[in-house]
C-alpha positions, 0 to 999 in steps of 0.5 A: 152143069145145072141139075146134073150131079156127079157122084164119085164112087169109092169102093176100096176097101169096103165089103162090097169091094170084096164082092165086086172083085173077087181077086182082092180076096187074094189081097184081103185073106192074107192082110186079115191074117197078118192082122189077127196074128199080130193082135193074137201075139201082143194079147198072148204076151201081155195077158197070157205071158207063157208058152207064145209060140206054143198058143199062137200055133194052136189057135192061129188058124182058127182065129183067122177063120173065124175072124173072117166067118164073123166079118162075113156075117156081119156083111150078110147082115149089114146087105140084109138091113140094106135089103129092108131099108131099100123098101123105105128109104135105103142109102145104109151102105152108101152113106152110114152117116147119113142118118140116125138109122143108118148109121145105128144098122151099121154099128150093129152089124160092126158090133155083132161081128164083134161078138162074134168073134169074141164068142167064136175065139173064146168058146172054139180058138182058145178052147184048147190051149193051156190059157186061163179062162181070164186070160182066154177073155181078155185076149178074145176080147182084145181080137174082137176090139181090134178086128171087128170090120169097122170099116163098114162106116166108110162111105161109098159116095164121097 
C-alpha cells in the first residue's frame, strides 16, 4: 500500500456526531440530564446542605437546558473557528492536538462554554431558590467544571 493512507474515523461521541445522526440526541439529551442532576445533587449537599429536593426541583430543568444551549454554543463556536482555519490550514476538529493553535481554538471553546454555563446557572437557574449567593457560586461553578463539553478534544482521526 505504497503512497495510499488509510485513515479510520471516530465520530463517537463527538459533537459532530450529534450532527450527523440526529437520532443519538435521543441518547445524548437524557445522559446530559442524568448528568447535571447527579452533579446538581452533590453540589446542593455539599455546598448548600438544606432543602435538596426543594432546589433540585426548582432549578433541574433549567440547568439541563442551559447546560445544553451552553454545549451548543460552544459547538457553533468551535465550527466557527474550523470555518476560519479552513482558510489557512484547518485540521481543529480533526485533530486538536496537532497543533498549538488548534489545540488553544479548542479549549476556548470548551472554556467559553464553561462560562457559560456558570453565568447562565448562576444569573437564571439558581435565581430563585433559597440558596445563598455563596452557595448559588460554588454549585454553578462546580456544574460548569464538571460538564463543560470537554470532549471537543477527542480526536476524530485515530
Amino acid at each position: 500500500m505504497k503512497g495510499k493512507q488509510v485513515k479510520l474515523y471516530n465520530i463517537g461521541f463527538h459533537p459532530i456526531f450529534l450532527f450527523l445522526f440526529p437520532q443519538m440526541w435521543l441518547i445524548s439529551l437524557p445522559l446530559n440530564f442524568i448528568m447535571d442532576s447527579a452533579i446538581l445533587l452533590i453540589g446542593l449537599k455539599v455546598f448548600g446542605k438544606t432543602e435538596i429536593k426543594f432546589n433540585y426541583k426548582k432549578v433541574i430543568l433549567k440547568t439541563w437546558i442551559f447546560g445544553y444551549l451552553s454545549d451548543l454554543i460552544a459547538t457553533g463556536l468551535l465550527f466557527g473557528f474550523e470555518c476560519m482555519a479552513n482558510l489557512w490550514r484547518g485540521d481543529i476538529l480533526v485533530n486538536p492536538f496537532g497543533s498549538v493553535s488548534s489545540f488553544l481554538l479548542v479549549l476556548v471553546s470548551v472554556a467559553s462554554a464553561g462560562f457559560l454555563i456558570y453565568l447562565f446557572n448562576y444569573k437564571i437557574a439558581l435565581k430563585k431558590t433559597n440558596l445563598d449567593n455563596a452557595v448559588k457560586k460554588k454549585v454553578s461553578l462546580l456544574l460548569a467544571l464538571c460538564t463543560a463539553p470537554y470532549l471537543f478534544f477527542m480526536p476524530v482521526v485515530w
